[in-house]
One Martini backbone bead per residue (centre of mass of N, CA, C, O) as a GRO file, in nm:
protein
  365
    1UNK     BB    1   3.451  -1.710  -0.675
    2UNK     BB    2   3.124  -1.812  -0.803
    3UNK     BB    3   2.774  -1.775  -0.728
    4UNK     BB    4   2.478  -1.928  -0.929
    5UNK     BB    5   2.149  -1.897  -0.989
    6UNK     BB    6   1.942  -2.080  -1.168
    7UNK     BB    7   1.666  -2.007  -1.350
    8UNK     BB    8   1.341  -2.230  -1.474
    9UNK     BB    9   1.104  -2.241  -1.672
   10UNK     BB   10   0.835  -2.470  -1.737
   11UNK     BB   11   0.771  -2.401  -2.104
   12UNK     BB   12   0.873  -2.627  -2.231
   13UNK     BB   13   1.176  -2.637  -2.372
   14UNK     BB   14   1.318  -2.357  -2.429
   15UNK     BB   15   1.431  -2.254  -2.185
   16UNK     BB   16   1.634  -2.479  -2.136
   17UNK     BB   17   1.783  -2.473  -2.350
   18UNK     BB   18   1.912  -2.188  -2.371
   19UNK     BB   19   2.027  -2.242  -2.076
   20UNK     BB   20   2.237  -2.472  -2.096
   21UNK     BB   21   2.447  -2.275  -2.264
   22UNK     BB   22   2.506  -2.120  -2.049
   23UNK     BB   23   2.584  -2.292  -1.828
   24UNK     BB   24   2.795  -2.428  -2.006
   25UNK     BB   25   2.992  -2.179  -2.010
   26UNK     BB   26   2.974  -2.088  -1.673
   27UNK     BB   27   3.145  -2.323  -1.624
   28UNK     BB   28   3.405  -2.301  -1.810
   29UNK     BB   29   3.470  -2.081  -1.546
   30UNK     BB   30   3.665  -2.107  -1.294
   31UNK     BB   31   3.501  -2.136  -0.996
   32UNK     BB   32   3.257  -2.196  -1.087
   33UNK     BB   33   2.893  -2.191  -0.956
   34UNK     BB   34   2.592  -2.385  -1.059
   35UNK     BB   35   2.245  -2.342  -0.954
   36UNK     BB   36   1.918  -2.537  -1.043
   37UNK     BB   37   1.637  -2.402  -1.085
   38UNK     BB   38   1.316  -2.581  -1.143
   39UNK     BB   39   1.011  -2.628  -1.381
   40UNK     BB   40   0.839  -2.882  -1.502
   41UNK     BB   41   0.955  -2.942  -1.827
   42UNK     BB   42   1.262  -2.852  -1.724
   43UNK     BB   43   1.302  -3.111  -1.534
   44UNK     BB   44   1.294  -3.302  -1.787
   45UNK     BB   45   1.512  -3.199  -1.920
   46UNK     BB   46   1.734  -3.197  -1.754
   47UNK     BB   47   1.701  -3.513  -1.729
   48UNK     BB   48   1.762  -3.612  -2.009
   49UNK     BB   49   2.071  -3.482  -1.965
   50UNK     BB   50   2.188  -3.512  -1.649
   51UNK     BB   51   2.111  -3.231  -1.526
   52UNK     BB   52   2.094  -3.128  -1.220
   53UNK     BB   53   1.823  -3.012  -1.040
   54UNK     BB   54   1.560  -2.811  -0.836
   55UNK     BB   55   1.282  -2.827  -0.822
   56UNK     BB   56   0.946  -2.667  -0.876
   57UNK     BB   57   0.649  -2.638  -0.717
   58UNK     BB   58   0.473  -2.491  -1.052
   59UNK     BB   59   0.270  -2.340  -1.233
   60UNK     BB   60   0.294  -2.298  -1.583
   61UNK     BB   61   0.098  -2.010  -1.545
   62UNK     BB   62   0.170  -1.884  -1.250
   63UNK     BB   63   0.192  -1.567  -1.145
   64UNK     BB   64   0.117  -1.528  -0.832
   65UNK     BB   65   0.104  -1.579  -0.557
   66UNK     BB   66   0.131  -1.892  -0.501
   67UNK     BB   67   0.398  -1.888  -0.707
   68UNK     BB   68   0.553  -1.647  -0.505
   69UNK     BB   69   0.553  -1.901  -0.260
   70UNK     BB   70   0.707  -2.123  -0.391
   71UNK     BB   71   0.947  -2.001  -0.437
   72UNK     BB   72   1.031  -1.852  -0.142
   73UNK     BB   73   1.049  -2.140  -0.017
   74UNK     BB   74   1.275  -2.240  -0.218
   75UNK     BB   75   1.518  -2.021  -0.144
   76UNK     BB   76   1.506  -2.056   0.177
   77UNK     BB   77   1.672  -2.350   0.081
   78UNK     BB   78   1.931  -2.177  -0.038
   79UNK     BB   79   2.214  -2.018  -0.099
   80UNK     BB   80   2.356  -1.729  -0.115
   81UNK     BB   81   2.437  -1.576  -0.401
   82UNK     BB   82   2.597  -1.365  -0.603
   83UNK     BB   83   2.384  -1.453  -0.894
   84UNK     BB   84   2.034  -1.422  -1.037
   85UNK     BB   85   1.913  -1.628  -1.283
   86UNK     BB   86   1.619  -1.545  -1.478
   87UNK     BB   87   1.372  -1.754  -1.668
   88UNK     BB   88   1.050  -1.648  -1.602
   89UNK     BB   89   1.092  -1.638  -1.243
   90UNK     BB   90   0.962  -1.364  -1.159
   91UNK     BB   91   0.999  -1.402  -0.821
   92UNK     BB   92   1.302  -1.386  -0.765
   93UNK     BB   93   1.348  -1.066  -0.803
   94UNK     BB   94   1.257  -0.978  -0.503
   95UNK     BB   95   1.447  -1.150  -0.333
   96UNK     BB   96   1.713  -1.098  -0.446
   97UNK     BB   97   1.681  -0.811  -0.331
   98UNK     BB   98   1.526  -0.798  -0.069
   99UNK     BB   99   1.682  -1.015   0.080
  100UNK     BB  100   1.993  -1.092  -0.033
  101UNK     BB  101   2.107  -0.868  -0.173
  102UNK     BB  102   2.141  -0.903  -0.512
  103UNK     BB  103   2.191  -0.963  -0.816
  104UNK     BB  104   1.968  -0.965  -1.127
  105UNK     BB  105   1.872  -1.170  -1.419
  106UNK     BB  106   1.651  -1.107  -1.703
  107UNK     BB  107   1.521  -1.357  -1.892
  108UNK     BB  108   1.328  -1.305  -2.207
  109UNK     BB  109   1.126  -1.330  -2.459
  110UNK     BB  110   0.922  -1.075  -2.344
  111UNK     BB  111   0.733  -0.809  -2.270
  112UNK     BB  112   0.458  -0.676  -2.159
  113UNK     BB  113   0.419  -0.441  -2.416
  114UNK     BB  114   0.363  -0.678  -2.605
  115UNK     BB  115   0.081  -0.752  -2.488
  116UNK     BB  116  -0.018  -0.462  -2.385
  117UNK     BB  117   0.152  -0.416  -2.080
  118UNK     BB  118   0.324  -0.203  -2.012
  119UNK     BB  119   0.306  -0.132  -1.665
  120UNK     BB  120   0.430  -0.411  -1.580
  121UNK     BB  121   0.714  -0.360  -1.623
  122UNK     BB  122   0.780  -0.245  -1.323
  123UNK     BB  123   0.862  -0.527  -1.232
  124UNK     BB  124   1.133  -0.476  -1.306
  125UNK     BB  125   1.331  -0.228  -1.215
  126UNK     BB  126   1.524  -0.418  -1.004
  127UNK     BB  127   1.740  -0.490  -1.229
  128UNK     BB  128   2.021  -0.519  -1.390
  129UNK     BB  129   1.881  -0.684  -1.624
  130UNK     BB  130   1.740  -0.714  -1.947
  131UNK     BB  131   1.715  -1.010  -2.168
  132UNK     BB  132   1.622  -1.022  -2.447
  133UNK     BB  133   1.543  -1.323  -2.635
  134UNK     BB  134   1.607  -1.143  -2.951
  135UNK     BB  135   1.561  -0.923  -3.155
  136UNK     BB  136   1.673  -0.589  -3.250
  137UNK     BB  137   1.427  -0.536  -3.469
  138UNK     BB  138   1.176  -0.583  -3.209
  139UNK     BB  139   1.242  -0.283  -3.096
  140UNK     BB  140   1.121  -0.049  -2.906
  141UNK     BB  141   1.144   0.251  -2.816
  142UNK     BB  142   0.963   0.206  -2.566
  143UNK     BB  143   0.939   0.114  -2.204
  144UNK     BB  144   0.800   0.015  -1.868
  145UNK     BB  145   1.136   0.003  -1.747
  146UNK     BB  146   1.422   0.134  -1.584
  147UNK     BB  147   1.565  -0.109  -1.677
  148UNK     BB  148   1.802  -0.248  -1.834
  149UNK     BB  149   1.843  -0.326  -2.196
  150UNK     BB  150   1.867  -0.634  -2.393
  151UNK     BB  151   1.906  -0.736  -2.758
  152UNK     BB  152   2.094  -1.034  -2.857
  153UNK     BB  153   1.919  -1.302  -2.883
  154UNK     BB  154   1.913  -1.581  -3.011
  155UNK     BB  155   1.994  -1.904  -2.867
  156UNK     BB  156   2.248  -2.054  -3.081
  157UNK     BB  157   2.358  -2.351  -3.239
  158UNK     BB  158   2.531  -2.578  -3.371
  159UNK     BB  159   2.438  -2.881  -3.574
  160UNK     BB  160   2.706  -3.107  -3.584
  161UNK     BB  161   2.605  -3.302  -3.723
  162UNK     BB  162   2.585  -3.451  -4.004
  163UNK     BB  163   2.417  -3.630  -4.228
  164UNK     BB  164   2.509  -3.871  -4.275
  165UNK     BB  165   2.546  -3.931  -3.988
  166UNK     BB  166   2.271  -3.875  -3.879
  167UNK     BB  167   2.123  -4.114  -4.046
  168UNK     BB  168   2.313  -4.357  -3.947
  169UNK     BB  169   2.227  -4.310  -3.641
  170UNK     BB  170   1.900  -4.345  -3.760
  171UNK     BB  171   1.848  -4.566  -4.004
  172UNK     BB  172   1.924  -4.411  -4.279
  173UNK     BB  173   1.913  -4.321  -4.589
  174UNK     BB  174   2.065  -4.122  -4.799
  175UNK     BB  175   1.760  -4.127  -5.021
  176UNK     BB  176   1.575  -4.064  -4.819
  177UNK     BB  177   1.254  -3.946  -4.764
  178UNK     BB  178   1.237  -3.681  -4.482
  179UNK     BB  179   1.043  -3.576  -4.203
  180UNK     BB  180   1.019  -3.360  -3.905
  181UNK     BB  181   0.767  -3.353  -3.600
  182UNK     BB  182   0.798  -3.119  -3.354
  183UNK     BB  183   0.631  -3.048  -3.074
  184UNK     BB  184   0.797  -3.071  -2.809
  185UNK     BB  185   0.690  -3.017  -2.403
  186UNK     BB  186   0.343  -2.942  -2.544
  187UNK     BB  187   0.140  -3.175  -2.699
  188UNK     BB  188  -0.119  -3.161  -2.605
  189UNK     BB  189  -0.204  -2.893  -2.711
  190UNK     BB  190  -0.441  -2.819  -2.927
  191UNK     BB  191  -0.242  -2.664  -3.128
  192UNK     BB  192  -0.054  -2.947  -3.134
  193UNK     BB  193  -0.317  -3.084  -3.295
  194UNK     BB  194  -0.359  -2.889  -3.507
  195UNK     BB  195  -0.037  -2.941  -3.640
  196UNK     BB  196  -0.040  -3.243  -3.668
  197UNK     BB  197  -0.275  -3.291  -3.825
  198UNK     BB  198  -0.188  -3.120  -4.059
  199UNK     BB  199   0.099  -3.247  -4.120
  200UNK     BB  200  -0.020  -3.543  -4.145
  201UNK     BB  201  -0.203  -3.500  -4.395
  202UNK     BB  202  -0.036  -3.412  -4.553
  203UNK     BB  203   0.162  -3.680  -4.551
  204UNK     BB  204  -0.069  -3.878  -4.659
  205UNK     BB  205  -0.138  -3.705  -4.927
  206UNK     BB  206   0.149  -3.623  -5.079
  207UNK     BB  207   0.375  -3.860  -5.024
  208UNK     BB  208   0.550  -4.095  -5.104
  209UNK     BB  209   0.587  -4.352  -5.122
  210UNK     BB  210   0.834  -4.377  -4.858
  211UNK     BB  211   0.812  -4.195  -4.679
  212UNK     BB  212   0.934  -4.020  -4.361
  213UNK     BB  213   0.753  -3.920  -4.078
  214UNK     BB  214   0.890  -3.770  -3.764
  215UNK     BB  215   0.771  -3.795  -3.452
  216UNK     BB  216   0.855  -3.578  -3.165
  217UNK     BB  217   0.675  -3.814  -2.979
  218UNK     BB  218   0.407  -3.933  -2.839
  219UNK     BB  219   0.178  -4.160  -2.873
  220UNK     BB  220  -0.194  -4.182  -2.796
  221UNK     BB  221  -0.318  -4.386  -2.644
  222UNK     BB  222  -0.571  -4.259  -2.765
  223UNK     BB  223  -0.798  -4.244  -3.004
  224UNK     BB  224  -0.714  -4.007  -3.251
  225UNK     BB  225  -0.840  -3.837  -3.553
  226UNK     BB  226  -0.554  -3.637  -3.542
  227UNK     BB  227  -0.376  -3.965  -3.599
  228UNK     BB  228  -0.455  -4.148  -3.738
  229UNK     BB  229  -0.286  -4.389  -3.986
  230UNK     BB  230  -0.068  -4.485  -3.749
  231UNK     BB  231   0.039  -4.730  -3.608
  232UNK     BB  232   0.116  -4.818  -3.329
  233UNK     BB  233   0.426  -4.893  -3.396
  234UNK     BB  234   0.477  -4.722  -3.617
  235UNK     BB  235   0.354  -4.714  -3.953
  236UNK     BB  236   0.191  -4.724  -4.153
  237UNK     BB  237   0.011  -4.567  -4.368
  238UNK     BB  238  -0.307  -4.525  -4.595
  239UNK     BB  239  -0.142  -4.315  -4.750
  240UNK     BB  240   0.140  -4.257  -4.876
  241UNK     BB  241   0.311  -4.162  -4.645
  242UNK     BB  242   0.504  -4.221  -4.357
  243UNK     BB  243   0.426  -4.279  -3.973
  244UNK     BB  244   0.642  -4.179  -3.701
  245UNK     BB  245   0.686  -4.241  -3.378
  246UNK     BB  246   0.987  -4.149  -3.204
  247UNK     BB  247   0.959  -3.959  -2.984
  248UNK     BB  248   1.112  -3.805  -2.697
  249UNK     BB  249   1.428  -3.647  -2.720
  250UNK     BB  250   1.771  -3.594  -2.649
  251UNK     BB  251   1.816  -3.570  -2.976
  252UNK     BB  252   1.685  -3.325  -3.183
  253UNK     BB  253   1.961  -3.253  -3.392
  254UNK     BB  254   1.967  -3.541  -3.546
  255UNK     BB  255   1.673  -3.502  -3.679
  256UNK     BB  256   1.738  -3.225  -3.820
  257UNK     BB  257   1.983  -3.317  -4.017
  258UNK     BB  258   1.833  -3.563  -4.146
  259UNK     BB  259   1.620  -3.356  -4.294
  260UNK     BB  260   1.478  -3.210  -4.525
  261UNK     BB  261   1.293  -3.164  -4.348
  262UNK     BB  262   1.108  -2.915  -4.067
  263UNK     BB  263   0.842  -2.912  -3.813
  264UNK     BB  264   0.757  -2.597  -3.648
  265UNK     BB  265   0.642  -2.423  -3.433
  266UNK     BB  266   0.604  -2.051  -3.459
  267UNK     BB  267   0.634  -1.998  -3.150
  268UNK     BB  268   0.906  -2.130  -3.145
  269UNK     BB  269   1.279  -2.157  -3.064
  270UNK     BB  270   1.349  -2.345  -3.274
  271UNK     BB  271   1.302  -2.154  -3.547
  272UNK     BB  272   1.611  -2.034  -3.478
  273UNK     BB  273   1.799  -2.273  -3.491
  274UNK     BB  274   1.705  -2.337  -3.778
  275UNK     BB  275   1.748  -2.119  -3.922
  276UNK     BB  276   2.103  -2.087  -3.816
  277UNK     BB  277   2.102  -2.418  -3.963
  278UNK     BB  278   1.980  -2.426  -4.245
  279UNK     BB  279   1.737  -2.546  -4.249
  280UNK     BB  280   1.446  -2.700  -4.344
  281UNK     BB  281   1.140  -2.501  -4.309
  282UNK     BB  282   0.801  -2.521  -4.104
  283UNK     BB  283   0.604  -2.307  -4.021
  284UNK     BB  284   0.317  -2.370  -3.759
  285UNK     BB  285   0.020  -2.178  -3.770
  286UNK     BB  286  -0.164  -2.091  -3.519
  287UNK     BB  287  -0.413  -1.845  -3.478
  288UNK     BB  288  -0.600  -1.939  -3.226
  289UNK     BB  289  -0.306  -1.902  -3.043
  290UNK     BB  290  -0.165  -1.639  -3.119
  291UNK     BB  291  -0.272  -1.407  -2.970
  292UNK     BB  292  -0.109  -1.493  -2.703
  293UNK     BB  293   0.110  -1.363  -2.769
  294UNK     BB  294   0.324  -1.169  -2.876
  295UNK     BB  295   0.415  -0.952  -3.134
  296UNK     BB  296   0.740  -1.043  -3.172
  297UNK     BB  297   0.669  -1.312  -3.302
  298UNK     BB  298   0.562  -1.234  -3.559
  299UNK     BB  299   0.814  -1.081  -3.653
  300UNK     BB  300   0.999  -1.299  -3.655
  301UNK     BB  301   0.860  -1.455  -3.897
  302UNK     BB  302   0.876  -1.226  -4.092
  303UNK     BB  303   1.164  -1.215  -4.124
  304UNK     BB  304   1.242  -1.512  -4.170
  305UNK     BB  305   1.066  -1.514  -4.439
  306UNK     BB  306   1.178  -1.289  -4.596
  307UNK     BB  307   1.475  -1.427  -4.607
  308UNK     BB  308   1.403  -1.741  -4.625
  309UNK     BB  309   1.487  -1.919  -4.342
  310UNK     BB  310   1.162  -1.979  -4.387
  311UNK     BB  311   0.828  -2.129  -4.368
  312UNK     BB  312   0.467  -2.104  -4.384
  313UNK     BB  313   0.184  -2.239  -4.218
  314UNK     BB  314  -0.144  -2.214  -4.179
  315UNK     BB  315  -0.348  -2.460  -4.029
  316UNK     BB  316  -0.646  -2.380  -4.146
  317UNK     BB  317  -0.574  -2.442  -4.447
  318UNK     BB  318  -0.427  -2.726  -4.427
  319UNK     BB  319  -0.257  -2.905  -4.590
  320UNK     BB  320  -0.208  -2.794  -4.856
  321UNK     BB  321  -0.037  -2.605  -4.717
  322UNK     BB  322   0.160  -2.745  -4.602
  323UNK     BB  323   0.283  -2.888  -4.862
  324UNK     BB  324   0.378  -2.627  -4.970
  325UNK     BB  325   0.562  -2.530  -4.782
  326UNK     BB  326   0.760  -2.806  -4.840
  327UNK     BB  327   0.844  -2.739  -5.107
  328UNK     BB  328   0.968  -2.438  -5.046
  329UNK     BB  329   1.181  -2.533  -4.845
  330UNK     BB  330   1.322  -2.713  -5.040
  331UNK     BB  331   1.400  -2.510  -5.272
  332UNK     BB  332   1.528  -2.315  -5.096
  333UNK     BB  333   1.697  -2.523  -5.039
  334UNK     BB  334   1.934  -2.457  -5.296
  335UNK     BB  335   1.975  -2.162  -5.215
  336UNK     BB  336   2.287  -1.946  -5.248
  337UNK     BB  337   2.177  -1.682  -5.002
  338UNK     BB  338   2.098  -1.810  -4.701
  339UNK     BB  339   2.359  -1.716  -4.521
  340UNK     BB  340   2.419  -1.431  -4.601
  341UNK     BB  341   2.139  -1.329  -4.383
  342UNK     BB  342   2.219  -1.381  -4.131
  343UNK     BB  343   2.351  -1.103  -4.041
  344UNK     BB  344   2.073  -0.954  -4.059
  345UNK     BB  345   2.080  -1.059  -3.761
  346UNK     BB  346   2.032  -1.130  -3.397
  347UNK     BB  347   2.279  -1.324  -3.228
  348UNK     BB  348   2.298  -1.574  -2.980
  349UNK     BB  349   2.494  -1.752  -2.699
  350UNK     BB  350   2.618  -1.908  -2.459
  351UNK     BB  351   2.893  -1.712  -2.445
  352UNK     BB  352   2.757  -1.427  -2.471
  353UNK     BB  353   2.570  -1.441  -2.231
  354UNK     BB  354   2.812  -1.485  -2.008
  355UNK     BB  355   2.991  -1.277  -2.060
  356UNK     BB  356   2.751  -1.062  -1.961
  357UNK     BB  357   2.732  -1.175  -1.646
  358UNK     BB  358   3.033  -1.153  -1.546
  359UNK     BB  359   3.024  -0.840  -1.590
  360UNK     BB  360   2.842  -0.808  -1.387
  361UNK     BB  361   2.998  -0.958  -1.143
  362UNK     BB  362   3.238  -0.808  -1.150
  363UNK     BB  363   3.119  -0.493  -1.112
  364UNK     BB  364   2.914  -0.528  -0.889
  365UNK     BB  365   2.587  -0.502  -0.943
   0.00000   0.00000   0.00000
């Protein structure tokens, strides 16, 4: 038997997304049990796929002292597990070690000294591993952290629906022409409205009538002019394609392989999903807040654009970088050579990564 806590970040879904992979992974192992604790939209995450968890009512970018006393108020109210995997819940791994006496283990987007602030790295060294899911090819040399480190890649899975099944699920006709506009679970943020403008102007400008961008959003309650142009009910635009709000879905990938193309964020993880299931993808790269990222995002996606297995386009260039990168996007996914470099970067699934987890709680980390 063993008892595992699971800690998920509430920062968009991505975390979430990655986590529930591993997690039913880890459950159809006999004797497991995942019990999960989340904040912010990881919380709504999980919710939308019925999947119970403990919320964390907690800054969704507070990392201070805060921060870690609302984790430790929250962890001294669950039996103490086995072990303690935390995506980005950095408060998680001193409580684990030091009140516990547990193994804990840190799955990461990126270490510190991407950010240049290799020194604070120093804060993993209690971890019994830390698991960047990047590519190893992202992998610096040395960080400022004596923890065991490993770059398994990111966690992707097949989306499973056919194009023609996926189309008839969502009342598509088998020719028509759709993209979609992806936002994920952070749609508000400045950087999110300044690429859906471009996204949407791209479409209302340059799309042939009767074509549907379909944006897996909420449409703004109020009157907003980086959105005007389609109607409340999501209907019609002012010339060119149709813009359609589908709002917010637990089933965004059989939207995924419905689409002629994808659109979304070059700094989100779903645009590894879209690279690893051959989608026609573009990356929407936001200059204004890339700044704020770690350094290895902008080369997964140099790597994965250099690839062919997505195409990328600036915001600030507007709507026709936008556009010409969706035409390209789809010319792309034509060619015969796009599965064959998938093996040439690293990729993990929710099977190698529990795989991982229980190597380390059977040797009794």
């Amino acid at each position: 038997m063993a008892e595992i806590l699971f800690l998920t970040r509430g920062h968009g879904f991505g975390h979430a997304a990655r986590d529930l992979r591993v997690i039913q992974a880890l459950r159809r192992r006999p004797g497991t049990t995942v019990r999960i604790m989340a904040n912010g939209s990881a919380v709504d995450y999980y919710a939308m796929r019925g999947v119970p968890c403990t919320p964390i009512e907690l800054p969704d970018e507070d990392f201070g002292e805060a921060a870690a006393k609302a984790v430790w108020r929250a962890l001294a109210t669950v039996p103490r597990p086995d072990l303690v995997v935390s995506d980005e819940v950095l408060w998680a791994l001193p409580f684990a070690r030091k009140i516990w006496q547990r193994p804990c283990v840190m799955l990461l987007c990126a270490l510190w000294a991407e950010y240049g602030r290799p020194q604070a790295d120093q804060f993993f060294d209690a971890a019994d591993e830390v698991m960047v899911l990047d590519f190893p090819q992202n992998r610096r040399e040395a960080y400022g952290t004596i923890a065991p480190l490993s770059f398994p890649g990111p966690v992707v899975q097949p989306f499973t629906a056919e194009r023609g099944t996926a189309r008839a699920g969502l009342g598509l006709a088998e020719r028509e022409e759709v993209a979609v506009l992806s936002l994920g679970g952070m749609n508000t943020r400045p950087e999110s409205r300044r690429m859906a403008a471009a996204a949407i102007g791209a479409w209302r400008g340059h799309a042939p009538l009767g074509a549907r961008l379909l944006v897996l959003a909420d449409r703004p309650a109020r009157s907003d002019p980086a959105f005007d142009g389609a109607d409340g009910a999501g209907g019609a635009a002012t010339g060119g394609g149709e813009v359609v709000w589908a709002g917010v879905t637990s089933e965004p990938e059989t939207y995924y392989r419905a689409a002629d193309v994808v659109l979304n964020d070059a700094m989100g993880s779903t645009i590894c999903d879209l690279a690893w299931n051959l989608v026609p993808t573009v990356a929407l790269l936001d200059e204004e807040s890339a700044g704020g990222f770690p350094t290895t995002f902008r080369g997964r996606i140099r790597h994965l654009t250099a690839a062919g297995l997505i195409e990328t386009a600036p915001v600030r260039e507007g709507p026709p970088a936008v556009w010409e990168a969706i035409v390209r996007a789809r010319a792309g996914a034509a060619g015969p050579d796009r599965a064959a470099v998938l093996d040439d970067f690293g990729w993990s699934t929710g099977e190698t990564v529990a795989r991982r987890l229980f190597d380390l709680l059977d040797a009794g980390a």
